[in-house]
N, C-alpha and C positions, 0 to 999 in steps of 0.2 A: 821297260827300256826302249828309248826312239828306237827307230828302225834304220837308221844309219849307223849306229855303234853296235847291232842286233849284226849286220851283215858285213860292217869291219872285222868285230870279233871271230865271225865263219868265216870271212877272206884270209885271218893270220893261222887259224886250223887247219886251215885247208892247204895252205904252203909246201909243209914240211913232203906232203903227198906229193905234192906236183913237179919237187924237186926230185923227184925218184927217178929211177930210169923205170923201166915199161915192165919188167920182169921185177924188181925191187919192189915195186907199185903193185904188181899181181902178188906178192906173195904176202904182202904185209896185210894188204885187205881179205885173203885168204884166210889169215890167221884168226884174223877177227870176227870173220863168220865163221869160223870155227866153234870158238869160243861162247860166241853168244848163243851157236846154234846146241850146243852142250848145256849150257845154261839154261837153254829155254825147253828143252828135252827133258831134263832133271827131272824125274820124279819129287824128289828127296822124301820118300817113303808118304806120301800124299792117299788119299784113299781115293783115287780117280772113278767110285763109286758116288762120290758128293763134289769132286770139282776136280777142272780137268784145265789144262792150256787150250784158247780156241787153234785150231786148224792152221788157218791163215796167220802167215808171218808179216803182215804187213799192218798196219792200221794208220789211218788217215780221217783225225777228229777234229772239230771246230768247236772251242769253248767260249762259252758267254759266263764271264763271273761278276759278282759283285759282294764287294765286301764292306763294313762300317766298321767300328769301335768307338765306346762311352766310357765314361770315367764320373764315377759319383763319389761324396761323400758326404756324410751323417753326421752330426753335430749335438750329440747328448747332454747341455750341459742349462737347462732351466730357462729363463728369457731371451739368453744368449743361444739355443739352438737352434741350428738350419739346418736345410737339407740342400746338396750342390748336383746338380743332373748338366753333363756334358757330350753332346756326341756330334761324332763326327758327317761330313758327307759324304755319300756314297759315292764308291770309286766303282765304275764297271771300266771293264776291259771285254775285249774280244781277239781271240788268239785262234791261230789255227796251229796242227801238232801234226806229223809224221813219227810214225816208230817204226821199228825193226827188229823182233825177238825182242822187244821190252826195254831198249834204247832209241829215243826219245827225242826231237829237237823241236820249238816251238817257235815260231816268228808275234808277235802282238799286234795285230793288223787295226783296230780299232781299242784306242783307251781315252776315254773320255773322263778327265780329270782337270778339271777349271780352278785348282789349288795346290799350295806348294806339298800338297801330302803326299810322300815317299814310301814303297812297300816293297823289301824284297823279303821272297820265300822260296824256300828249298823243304820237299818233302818227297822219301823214298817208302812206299807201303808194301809192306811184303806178308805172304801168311803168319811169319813166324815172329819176326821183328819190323817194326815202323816208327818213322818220326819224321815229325816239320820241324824245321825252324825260320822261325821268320824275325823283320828288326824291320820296325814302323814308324814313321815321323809323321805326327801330323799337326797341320795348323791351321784348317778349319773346325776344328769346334765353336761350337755354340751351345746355348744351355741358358738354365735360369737357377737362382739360390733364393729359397723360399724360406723365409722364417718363421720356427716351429708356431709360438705361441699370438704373433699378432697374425701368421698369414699373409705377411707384405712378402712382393716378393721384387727381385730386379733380374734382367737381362744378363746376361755376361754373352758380348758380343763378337764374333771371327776378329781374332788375333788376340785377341784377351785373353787366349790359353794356351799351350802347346805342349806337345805329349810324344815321346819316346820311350820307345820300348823295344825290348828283343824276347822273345816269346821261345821256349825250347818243347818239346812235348814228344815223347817216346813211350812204345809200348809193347808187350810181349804176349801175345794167343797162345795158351796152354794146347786147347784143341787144334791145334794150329793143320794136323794132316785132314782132319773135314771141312773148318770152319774157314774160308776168304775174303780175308778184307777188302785187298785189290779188287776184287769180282763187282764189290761194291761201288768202287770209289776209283780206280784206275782200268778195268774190263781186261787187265791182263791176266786173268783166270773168269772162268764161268762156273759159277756154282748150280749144281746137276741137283742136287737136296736140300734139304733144309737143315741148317745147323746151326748152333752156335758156340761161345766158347767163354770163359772166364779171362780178364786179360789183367795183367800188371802193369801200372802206369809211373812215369818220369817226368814232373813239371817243371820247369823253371822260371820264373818271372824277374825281369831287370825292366826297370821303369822309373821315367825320371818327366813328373808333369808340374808345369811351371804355372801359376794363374799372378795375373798382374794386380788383380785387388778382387776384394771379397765386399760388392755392396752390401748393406743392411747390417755386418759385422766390425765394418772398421778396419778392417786390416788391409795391410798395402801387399805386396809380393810374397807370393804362396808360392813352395818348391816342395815337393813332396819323394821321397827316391826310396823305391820297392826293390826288394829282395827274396825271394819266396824260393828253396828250395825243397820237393816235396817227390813224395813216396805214395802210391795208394795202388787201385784198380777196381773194376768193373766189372759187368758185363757187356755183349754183343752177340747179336741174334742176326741171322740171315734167312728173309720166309723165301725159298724158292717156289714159285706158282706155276700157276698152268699159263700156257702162250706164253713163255720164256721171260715172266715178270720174274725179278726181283726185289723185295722189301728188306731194309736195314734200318735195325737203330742200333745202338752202344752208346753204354754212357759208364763215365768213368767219372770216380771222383780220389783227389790225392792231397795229402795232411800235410803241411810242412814242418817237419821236422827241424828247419833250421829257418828263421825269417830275420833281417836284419833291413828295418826300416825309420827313417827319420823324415821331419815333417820340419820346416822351417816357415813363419809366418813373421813378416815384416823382418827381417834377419834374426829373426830369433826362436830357440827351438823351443820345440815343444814335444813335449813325449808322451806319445802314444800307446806306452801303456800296453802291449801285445797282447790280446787273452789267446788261448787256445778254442780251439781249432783256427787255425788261418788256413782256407783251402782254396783248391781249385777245380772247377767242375768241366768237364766235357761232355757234350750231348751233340753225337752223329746220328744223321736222318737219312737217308737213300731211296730213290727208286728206280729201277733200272731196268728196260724190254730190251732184249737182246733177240735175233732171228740169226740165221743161217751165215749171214754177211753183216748186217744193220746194227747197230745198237743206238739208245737213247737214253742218258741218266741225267736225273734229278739231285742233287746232293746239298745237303747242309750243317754244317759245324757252328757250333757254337762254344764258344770260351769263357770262363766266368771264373773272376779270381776272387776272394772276401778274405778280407784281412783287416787288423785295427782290434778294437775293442766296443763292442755292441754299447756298452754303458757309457762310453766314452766320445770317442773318432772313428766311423768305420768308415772303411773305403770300399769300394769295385771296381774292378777291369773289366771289362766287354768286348769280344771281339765277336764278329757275329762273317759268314763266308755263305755264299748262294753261289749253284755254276749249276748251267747247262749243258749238256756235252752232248754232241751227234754226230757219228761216227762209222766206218767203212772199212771190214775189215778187207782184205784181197791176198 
């Protein structure tokens, strides 16, 4: 989000305070650290043996992310097969972040994006329950379609594609009073032990990607529109180390029980034929040194959606997330 509609938006929040009178205004903000400072005190029956809230109530971080997303697809069908390989340009951003008991507000001081591609996301991680969701435009792709049996292959060049999506993704830690995600991935808890946990996972995929022609096949305007919803889980492991390292991975994978997808090539459909399993996979990476005040984390997500029919049409989603985070707590 620019940074003039980033500090409109806190200019019309910030109103409603300013209209107070001086004792109205101390007590509303009163209530409020009330609130979060209960919330942020809460055990909620945690084994403060394996992870605990850091000390300090303040935290003051700088993130450096970068994120991509691809889109392929498979073409099983004799002289007539290809294969379609599409992705995106990398978007980095640099934001800086203040909190407060684990309330949050971020400014984007540097985003370096020389393309119409559009990304918002919202993600709450918590021991017990977590989820992103995010909804993505993009229209830099590029890529190439190679066909199977002579190996010719052609270009498909920026704006030649364009790809929308809304990505849902939720999840439930059984071990949830040892094991912390957050510790991992938000540094609102520090995990003391090593542990992990078994997790239950909720994917959703809506996806609508447009290609204007398919060299080497013939065909004019490709529209393809995904549906995936899915059920599964994983695991997730946290190695707590000596000098206050932390290591994570978790990887989750989920079936869709329910997929509802159509494929249109020159206006005219074509059916794809669903085999089962249509799934989606997740794969978290972490690394994380935290000291008395300091921390520094490493983190990487990966998305990967497969669906279609292997003998037939398959497809992929790829969403792929890099961030650096260096951070102060006081």
């Amino acid at each position: 989000m620019p940074l003039h509609k980033t500090l409109l938006i806190s200019l019309c929040l910030c109103i409603p305070s300013l209209l107070m009178h001086g004792q109205e205004r101390q007590g509303w903000v009163h209530r409020i650290n009330q609130r979060l400072t209960a919330r942020w005190e809460r055990a909620d029956g945690i084994d403060t043996a394996y992870m605990q809230r850091p000390k300090q109530c303040w935290t003051l971080s700088t993130m450096s992310g970068l994120t991509a997303s691809g889109f392929g697809m498979s073409q099983h069908n004799g002289s007539q097969g290809a294969d379609l390989r599409l992705m995106t340009k990398p978007h980095f951003r640099q934001s800086l972040a203040l909190a407060y008991r684990g309330l949050s507000i971020s400014l984007p001081i540097v985003n370096v994006n020389r393309t119409d591609d559009r990304e918002l996301s919202v993600s709450m991680f918590g021991n017990r329950l977590g989820m992103e969701a995010t909804i993505r435009y993009s229209t830099s792709m590029t890529g190439s379609i190679t066909q199977n049996l002579s190996r010719l292959w052609a270009e498909i060049p920026q704006g030649g594609a364009t790809d929308l999506s809304c990505d849902f993704d939720a999840y439930y830690a059984f071990s949830h009073r040892r094991f912390s995600f957050p510790a991992a991935y938000s540094q609102t808890y520090i995990q003391r032990r090593s542990a992990g946990s078994p997790f239950l996972s909720v994917s959703i995929r809506n996806c609508y990607t447009h290609i204007d022609s398919l060299p080497l096949l013939g065909s004019g305007k490709t529209q393809l529109y995904t549906n995936l919803f899915c059920l599964g889980g994983g695991y997730g492991h946290s190695f707590a180390l000596r000098h206050g390292w932390l290591l994570h991975f978790s990887a989750l994978t989920s079936i869709a029980f329910a997929s509802f997808n159509r494929l249109f090539v020159s206006g005219e459909r074509v059916y794809i034929n669903d085999s089962f399993p249509n799934i989606v996979n997740t794969l978290n990476l972490s690394a994380v040194r935290s000291t008395a005040r300091w921390f520094i984390g490493l983190t990487s997500r990966l998305h990967n959606a497969i669906y279609g029919n292997s003998e037939h049409i398959q497809f992929t989603n790829t969403r792929w997330q890099g961030q650096l985070t260096l951070g102060i707590r006081f």
